[in-house]
Structure formats: structure tokens, C-alpha cells
N, C-alpha and C positions, 0 to 999 in steps of 0.2 A: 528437446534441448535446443536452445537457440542457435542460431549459426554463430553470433558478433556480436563482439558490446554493442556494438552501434544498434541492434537491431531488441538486444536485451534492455535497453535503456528507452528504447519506441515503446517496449509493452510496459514496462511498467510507469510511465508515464500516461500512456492509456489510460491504464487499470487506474491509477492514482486519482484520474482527472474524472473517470466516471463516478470512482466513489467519492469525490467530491460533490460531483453534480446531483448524484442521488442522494443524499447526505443533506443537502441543501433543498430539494424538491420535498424529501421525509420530511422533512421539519415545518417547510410553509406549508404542505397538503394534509399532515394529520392534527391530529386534535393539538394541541399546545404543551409541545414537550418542552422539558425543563431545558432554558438557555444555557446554564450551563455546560447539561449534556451534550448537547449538538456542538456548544464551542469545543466541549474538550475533543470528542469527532473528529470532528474537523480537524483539530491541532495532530491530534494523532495519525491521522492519513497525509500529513505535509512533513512530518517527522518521519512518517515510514518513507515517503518520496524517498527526503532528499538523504536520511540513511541509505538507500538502497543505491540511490544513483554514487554516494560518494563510493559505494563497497565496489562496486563495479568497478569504477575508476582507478580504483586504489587496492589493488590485491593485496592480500598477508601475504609476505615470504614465507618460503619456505613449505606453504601447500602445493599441493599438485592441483593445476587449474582446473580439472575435472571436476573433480570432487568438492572444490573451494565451488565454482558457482553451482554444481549440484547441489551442494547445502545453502545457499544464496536460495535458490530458486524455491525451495521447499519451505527453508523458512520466509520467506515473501508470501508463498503462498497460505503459508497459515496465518500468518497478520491478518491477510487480507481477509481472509473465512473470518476470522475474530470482529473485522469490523463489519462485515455483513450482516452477522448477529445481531452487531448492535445497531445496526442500521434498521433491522427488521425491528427489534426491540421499542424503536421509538414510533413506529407506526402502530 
């Protein structure tokens, strides 16, 4: 569990900006995947960003903070599994 937003908003901005760069690298280094594909990609991991960074910032009432970014962090984490798939997928 993370210690702080402050520290929960380093990683996932991290995480965001690798699978951008790998996202980008897939695309010029394998064969010629569909432009499309890689845009919507891309569009998808800057949507998951700036969703995630706004959830942090911006809690539901009425949850218990625990649990609210316990399901934050898990669902983040399976975005992220979902675009590595498709990150492997276009290589």
C-alpha cells in the first residue's frame, strides 16, 4: 500500500509514462501495426493517467479511505495488465 497521495500519484505516473514510451517504441520497432491501433493506445493510457490522478485527488464520500484506494490501486492495476496485452499484441 502506498504511504501518500503524493507518493501514489509518483507511481502512477511512472507506470503511465513507461507504457507510453513502450507503446511508442512497439509501434516504430515492429512490423507496421495498424495507426489506428497504437493512437487509440496511446489515447487509453493518458485517459487512464489523468482518470487515476483525478480519483486520488478527489475522493467519494462517504467511503472509508482504506478500501476507496484499495480498489483504486487494483483497479489501476488491471488497466494496466489490459494495456500490456495490447502492447505485446502489436508486436
Amino acid at each position: 500500500m502506498m504511504s501518500n497521495k503524493r507518493e501514489l500519484k509518483k507511481t502512477i505516473n511512472y507506470i503511465c509514462s513507461d507504457l507510453f514510451a513502450e507503446c511508442v517504441a512497439a509501434s516504430l520497432y515492429s512490423g507496421k501495426p495498424e495507426k489506428e491501433n497504437v493512437d487509440a493506445l496511446l489515447t487509453s493510457i493518458l485517459t487512464i493517467h489523468s482518470n487515476y490522478i483525478q480519483r486520488i485527488s478527489h475522493p467519494e464520500p462517504g467511503v472509508p479511505a482504506k478500501k476507496y484506494y484499495r480498489d483504486l490501486i487494483d483497479n489501476f492495476n488491471k488497466e494496466v495488465n489490459e494495456v500490456i496485452d495490447h502492447i505485446a499484441n502489436l508486436i
